[in-house]
C-alpha positions as CSV (number, residue, x, y, z in Angstrom):
1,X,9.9,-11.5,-6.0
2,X,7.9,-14.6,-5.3
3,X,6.4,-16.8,-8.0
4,X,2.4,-16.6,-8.8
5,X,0.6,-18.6,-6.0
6,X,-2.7,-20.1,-5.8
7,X,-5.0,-18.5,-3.4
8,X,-8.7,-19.6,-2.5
9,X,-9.8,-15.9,-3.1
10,X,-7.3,-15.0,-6.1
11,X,-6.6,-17.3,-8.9
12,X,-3.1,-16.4,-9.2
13,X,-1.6,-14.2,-6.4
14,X,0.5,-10.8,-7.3
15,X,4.3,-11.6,-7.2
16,X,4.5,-7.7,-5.4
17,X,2.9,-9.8,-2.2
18,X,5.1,-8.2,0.5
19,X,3.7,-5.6,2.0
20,X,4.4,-2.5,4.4
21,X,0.5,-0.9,5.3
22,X,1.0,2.6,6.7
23,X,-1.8,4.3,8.4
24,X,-2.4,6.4,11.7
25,X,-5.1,4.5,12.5
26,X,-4.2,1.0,14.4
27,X,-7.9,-0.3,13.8
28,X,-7.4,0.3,9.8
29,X,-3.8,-1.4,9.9
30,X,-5.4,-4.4,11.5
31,X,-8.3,-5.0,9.3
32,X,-6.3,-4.4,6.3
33,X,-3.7,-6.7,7.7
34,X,-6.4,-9.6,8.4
35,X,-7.4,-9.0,4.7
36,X,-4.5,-8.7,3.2
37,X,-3.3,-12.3,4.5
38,X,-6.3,-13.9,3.9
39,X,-5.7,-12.8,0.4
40,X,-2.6,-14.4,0.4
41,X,-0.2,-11.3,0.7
42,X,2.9,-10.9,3.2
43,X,2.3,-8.2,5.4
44,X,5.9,-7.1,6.7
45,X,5.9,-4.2,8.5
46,X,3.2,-1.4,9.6
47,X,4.0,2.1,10.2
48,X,2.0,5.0,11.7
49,X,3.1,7.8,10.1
50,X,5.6,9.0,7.2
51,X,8.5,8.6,9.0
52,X,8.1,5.5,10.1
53,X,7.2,4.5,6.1
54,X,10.4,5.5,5.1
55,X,12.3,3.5,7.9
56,X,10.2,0.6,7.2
57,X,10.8,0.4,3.7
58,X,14.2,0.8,4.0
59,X,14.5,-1.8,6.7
60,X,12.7,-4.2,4.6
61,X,12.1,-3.6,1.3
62,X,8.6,-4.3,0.4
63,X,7.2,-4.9,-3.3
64,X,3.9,-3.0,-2.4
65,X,3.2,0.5,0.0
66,X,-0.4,0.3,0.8
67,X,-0.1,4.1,1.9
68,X,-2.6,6.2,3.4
69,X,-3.6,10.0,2.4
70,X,-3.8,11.3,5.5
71,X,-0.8,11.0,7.8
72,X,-0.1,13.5,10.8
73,X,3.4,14.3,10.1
74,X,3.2,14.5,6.2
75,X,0.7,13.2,3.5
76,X,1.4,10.3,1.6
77,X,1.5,12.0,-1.8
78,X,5.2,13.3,-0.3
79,X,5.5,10.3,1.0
80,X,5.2,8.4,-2.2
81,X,7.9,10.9,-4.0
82,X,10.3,10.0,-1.7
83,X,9.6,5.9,-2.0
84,X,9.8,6.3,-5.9
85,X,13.6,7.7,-5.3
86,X,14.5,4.6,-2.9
87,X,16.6,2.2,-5.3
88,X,14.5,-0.6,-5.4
89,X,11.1,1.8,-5.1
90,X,8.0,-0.4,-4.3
91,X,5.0,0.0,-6.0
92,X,2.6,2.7,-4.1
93,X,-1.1,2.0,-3.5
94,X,-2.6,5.2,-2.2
95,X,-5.8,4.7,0.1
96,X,-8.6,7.2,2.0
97,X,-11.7,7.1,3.0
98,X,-12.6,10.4,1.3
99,X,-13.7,9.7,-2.7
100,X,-11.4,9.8,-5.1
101,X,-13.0,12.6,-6.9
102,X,-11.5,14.8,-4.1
103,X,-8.0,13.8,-4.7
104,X,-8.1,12.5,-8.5
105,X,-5.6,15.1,-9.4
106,X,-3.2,14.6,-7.0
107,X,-3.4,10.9,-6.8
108,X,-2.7,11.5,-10.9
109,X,0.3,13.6,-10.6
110,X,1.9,10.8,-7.9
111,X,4.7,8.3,-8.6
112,X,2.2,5.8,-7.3
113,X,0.4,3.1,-9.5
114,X,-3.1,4.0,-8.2
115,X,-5.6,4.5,-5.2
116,X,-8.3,2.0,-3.4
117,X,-10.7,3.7,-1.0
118,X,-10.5,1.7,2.4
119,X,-13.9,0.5,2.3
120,X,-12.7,-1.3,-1.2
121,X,-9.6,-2.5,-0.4
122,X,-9.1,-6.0,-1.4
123,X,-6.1,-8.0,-2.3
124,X,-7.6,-8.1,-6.0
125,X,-7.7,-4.1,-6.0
126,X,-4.4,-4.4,-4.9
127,X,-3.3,-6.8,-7.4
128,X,-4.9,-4.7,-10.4
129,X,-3.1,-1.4,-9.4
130,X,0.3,-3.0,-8.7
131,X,0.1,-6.0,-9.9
């Protein structure tokens, strides 16, 4: 893990700061990307889709899964099981851009540390769920 940075938007940046972003949607990956860095995070790998999160992880062993709901081969609730059993799991941030309130239970009953909706996500929200 990497030592607390300085970062013009965060006072002291999360030591989880490399990240994998998995989403279907290339446009989301992007923008969270862009945001992400500007925050003063690593983004090191994207995926598309479940199985391409758990190659990804594997292949580089991020500190933080910034994992969306919705995937079209699994969701990422099963998704985030199967990180929490990886020997060094990451820390799991769950995002959607339905509300919480329709997946409060779920999200709950996950291995992962919390959920941002994507019109929320910030490196701060991140910080506070995994920090």
């Amino acid at each position: 893990m990497t030592a607390c940075v300085e970062s013009p938007t965060m006072p002291c940046m999360s030591p989880r700061s490399r990240v994998l972003i998995v989403d279907d949607h290339d446009g989301f990956r992007a923008v969270a990307r862009a945001l992400l860095e500007r925050d003063g995070f690593m983004v090191v790998a994207e995926a598309a889709d479940g199985a391409g999160a758990l190659v990804e992880a594997a292949r580089v062993s991020p500190d933080l899964v910034l994992l969306d709901v919705h995937l079209p081969d699994v969701d990422g609730f099963e998704v985030s099981r199967w990180l929490s059993m990886l020997p060094s799991p990451p820390a799991v941030v769950l995002t959607s851009s339905r509300p919480i309130a329709d997946l409060r239970n779920r999200v709950s009953e996950s291995p992962a540390a919390g959920f941002v909706a994507k019109d929320r996500l910030s490196g701060a929200a991140l910080t506070a769920l995994a920090g």
